[in-house]
N, C-alpha and C positions, 0 to 999 in steps of 0.2 A: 291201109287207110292213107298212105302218104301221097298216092295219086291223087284222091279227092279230095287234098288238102289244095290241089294247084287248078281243084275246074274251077271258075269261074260263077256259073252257074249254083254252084250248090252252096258255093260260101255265099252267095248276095241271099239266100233262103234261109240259110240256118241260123247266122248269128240275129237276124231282127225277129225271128220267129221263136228263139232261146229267150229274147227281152221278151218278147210280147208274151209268152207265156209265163214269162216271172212275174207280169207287172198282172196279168190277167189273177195269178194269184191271191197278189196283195190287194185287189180289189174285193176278190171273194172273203176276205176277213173281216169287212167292212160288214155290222150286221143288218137286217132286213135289202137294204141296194144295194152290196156286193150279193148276197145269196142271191137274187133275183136276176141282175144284170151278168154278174161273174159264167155262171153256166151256159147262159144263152151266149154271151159275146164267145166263151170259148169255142164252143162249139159249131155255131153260126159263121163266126171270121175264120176260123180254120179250115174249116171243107170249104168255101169260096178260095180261101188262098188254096188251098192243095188242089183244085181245079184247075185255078188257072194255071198254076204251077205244071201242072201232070201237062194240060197242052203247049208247054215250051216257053208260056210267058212268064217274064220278070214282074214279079209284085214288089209293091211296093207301099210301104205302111206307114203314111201320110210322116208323122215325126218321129219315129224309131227308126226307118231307113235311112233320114237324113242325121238323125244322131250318128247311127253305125257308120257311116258315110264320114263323118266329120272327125269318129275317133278313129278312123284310117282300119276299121276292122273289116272292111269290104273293099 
């Protein structure tokens, strides 16, 4: 594991993608519009991000990226 610690590539994917599914979570706790929204957004934003991801490009997720970005975790 300590080669894929220094691609590039795969750290700018995991850690905003680790938030976005913690935060996708805590939305689904929320009762009747987390149940509702929580499944579909997981489900829905994740195969688009793993899409584009699979064909080479960099996603990037509007204010979680720039969080990750700001606490120097990318």
């Amino acid at each position: 594991m300590e080669d894929k610690k220094n691609r590039p590539f795969l750290k700018h994917h995991a850690v905003p993608t680790l938030i976005e599914g913690i935060i996708l979570w805590i939305i689904m706790i929320i009762p009747v519009v987390g149940w509702i929204l929580g499944p579909i957004g997981l489900i829905v934003i994740n195969i688009l991000m793993g899409i584009k991801a699979y064909k080479g490009e960099y996603v990037n997720i509007p204010v979680i990226t720039n969080f990750c970005k700001n606490q120097n975790w990318i």
